[in-house]
N, C-alpha and C positions, 0 to 999 in steps of 0.2 A: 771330359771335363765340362764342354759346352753345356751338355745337355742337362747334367748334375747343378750348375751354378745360374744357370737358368732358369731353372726351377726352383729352387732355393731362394735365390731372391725374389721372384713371382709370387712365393705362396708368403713369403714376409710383407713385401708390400700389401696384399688381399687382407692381411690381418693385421697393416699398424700403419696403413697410409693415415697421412690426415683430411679430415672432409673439408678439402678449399672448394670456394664457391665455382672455377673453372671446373673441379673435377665434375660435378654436376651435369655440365652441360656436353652434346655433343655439336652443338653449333661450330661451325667451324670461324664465322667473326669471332665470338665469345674467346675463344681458345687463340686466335690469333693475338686480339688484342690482351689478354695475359701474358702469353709470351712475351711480347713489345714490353708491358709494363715491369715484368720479372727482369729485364735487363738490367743489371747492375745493381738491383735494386730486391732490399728483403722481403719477403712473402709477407711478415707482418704488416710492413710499411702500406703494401699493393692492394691487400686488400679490399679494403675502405674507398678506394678510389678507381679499383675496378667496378665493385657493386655500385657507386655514384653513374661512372661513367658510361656503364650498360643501360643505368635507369634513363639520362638522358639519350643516350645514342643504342638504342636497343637492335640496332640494321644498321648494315653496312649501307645503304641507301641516307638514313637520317646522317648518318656521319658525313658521306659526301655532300648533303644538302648545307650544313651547316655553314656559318661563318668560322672562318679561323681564327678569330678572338677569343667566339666561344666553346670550339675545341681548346686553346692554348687555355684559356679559363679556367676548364675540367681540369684540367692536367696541375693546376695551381701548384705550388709545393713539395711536386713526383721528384722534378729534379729531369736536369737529359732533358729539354724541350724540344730538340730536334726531333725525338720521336716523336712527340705529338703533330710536329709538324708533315714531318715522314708517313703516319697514319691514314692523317687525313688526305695529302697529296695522294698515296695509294689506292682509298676508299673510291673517289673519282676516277682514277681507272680502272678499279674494277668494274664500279658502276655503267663505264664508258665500253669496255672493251671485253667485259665478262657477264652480262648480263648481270651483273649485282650481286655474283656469287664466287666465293673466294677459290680461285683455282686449285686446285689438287696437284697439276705438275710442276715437277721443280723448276722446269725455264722460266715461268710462267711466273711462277713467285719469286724468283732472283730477283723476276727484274722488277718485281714493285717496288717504290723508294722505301726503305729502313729494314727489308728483308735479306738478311746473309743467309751463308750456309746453315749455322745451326737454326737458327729460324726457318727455315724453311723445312729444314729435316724433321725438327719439334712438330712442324705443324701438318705433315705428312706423314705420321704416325700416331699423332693421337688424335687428329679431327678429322683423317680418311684411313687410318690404317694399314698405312704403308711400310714395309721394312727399308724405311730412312733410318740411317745409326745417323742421330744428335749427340754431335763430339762438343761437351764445352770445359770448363775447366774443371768442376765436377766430376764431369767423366772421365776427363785426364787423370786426375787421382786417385778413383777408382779402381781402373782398368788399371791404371802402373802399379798397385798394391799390389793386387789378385794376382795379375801377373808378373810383378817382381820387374819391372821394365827398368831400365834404368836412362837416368836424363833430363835436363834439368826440365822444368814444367814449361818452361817459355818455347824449348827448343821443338824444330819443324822436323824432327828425326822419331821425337817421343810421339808427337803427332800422329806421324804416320805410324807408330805402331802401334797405338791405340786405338788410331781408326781400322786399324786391318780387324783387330779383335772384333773392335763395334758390331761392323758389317756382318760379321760371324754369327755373332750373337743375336745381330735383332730379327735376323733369318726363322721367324718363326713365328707362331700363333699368341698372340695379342702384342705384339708391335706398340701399340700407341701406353699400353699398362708396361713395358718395357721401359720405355723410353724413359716414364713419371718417376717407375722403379730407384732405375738409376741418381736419377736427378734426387729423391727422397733418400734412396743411401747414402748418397754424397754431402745434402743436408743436414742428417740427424745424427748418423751412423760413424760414416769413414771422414770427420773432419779432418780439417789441417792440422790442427794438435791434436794429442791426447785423442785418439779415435777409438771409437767405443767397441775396440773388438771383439768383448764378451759378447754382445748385443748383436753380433752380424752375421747373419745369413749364410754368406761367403767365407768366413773363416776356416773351414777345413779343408777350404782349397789357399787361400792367401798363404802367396809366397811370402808379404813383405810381414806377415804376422809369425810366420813363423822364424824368419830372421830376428824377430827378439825390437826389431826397432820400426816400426810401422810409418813413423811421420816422418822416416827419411826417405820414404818414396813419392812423387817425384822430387827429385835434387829442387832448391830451390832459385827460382830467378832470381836474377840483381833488382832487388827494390828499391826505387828511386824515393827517399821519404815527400812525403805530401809537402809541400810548399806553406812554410809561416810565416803568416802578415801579421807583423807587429804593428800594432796603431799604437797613435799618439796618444796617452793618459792623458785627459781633461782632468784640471786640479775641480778638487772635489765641491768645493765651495758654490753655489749658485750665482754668486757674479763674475762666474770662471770666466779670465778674460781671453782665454782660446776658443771656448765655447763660444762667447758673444760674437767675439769675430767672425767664426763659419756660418750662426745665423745669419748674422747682417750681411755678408759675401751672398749667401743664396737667398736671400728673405727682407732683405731691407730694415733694418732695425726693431727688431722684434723684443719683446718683453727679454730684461734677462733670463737664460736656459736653466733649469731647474735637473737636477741629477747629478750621477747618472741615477736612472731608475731603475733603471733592468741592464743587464747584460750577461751576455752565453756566448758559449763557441758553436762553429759550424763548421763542420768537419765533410770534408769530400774524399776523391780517392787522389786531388791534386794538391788539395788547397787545404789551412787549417786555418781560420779563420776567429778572430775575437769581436766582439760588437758590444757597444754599449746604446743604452740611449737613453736620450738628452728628453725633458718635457720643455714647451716656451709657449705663448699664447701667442696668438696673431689677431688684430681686429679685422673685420669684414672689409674696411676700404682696404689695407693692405693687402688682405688674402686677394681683394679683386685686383689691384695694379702688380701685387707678384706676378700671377696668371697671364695676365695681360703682357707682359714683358716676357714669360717661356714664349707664352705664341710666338711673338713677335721674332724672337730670336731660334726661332724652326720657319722663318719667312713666313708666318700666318697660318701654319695647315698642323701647327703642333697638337696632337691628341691630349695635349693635359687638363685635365679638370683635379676637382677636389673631391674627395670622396670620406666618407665616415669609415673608422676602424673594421665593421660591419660590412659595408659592400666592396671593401679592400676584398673579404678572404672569397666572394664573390667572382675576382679579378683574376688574372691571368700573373698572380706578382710569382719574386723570387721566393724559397721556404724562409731564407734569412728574412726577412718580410713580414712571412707570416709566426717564425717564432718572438721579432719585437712583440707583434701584437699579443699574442699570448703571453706574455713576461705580464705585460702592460697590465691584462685583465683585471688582476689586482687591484691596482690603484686607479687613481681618476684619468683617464683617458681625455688624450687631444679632443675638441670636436669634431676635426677635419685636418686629413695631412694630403698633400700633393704627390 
């Protein structure tokens, strides 16, 4: 069966992968720093901000050179900032302790900060070649279809039987087109629902397709629903006097708040999140003794300045951040927010 399902999915991926800008390349930073960014996170999203962030950090060398502002910068709106953080702390010890090239052994890459096991086995098979099996949750329900495994997805039982398969499997010639494989069937193919079993490769070996019910393999985990913060409805009116009041709390009496103007959800894997926002004008002495009053209250070394809508998305903010500003686009925009 190995060698049959091996091949089958091999020669489907050769003829319907899609052309991401990582596959391209065989750099093995390029390829690192994709994986980091694919974490948790959709290819669509990634893209955009992979081709940014190669353009400015094109070496693992300019990475580690960098200031961490302006790593944290690039990363603007990805989301998970600890990897950027994690990235760059790594980059400096490559630089420092690998001649400035990304190690190939798995000790070697455990121990850089933000690399786990699947990361390192991802990046041991497709940017040197190696028969590492990258077990991720993907793979998990893959490999429990094909082979009928039974167990919930979370559990360290199914784990290990899918990694036994893995190992089995990547035991062979192109290892790193293996790996993609997987990850690309598990993407397009063998979703969590409704999985396109006409469409797959491996169907004539799938046990869990020929039981008649395919999305019942793996069992599923106790999902914790995401956490929702209800905010306080501002009455709609522009002299809203809840509105007024959180200005003047943070801003010293400012123009009455106008809106809301915009507002959207932002949704994480924790958090479900509503926002609205408020428009208010500030004059110039006030925006200067607002300012003057953050420092003072960070004991004088506070980083706050004012910045235009514009060199906001330049900045290191949250995405909730950068989708105000985008709502905003529309209409007349602040001159400057803090």
């Amino acid at each position: 069966m190995t060698r049959g399902l091996r091949a089958s999915i091999l020669a489907w991926y050769t003829e319907h992968r899609r052309d991401l800008p990582w596959r391209r390349s065989r750099d093995p930073y390029a390829i690192w720093v994709s994986e980091v960014m694919l974490q948790q996170t959709r290819v669509e999203t990634v893209i955009p901000y992979y081709q940014r962030f190669l353009r400015r950090f094109p070496k693992v060398g300019s990475l580690a050179r960098a200031r961490e502002e302006d790593v944290r910068a690039s990363w603007s709106g990805l989301g998970y900032y600890r990897r950027a953080r994690h990235m760059h702390a790594a980059a400096q010890i490559i630089v420092r302790e690998h001649a400035a090239r990304l190690p190939s052994n798995r000790d070697a890459l455990l121990s850089l900060p933000g690399i786990g096991d699947y990361t390192a086995a991802a990046i041991e098979s497709i940017a040197f070649g190696r028969p590492a099996a990258a077990v991720d949750g993907n793979v998990v329900r893959v490999l429990a279809r094909i082979y009928g495994l039974e167990g919930r997805r979370d559990s360290a039982r199914l784990r290990r039987a899918v990694t036994e398969r893995a190992v089995t499997l990547i035991a062979g010639p192109r290892a790193g087109d293996w790996t993609q494989a997987l990850m690309e069937l598990g993407a397009r193919i063998c979703l969590p629902r409704d999985p396109l079993c006409e469409r797959c490769p491996a169907a004539r070996l799938c046990v869990a397709r020929r039981s008649g019910a395919p999305d019942r393999f793996p069992e599923p985990s106790a999902v914790r629903a995401p956490r929702v913060l209800p905010y306080a409805r501002l009455l709609r009116g522009p002299a809203s006097r809840a509105a007024r009041a959180l200005a003047r709390r943070h801003l010293s009496n400012p123009s009455a708040p106008e809106g809301p103007c915009a507002e959207f959800r932002h949704r994480t894997f924790s958090c479900d999140s509503t926002y609205e926002v408020w428009r208010l004008k500030l004059d110039p002495e006030r925006a200067r003794l607002h300012l003057q009053r953050h420092k003072a209250a960070a004991g004088g070394t506070g980083p706050a300045f004012w910045a235009t809508p514009g060199q906001l998305r330049e900045m290191p903010v949250r995405a909730p951040t950068l989708k105000a500003l985008s709502r905003l686009a529309g209409s007349r925009p602040p001159s400057s927010v803090v």
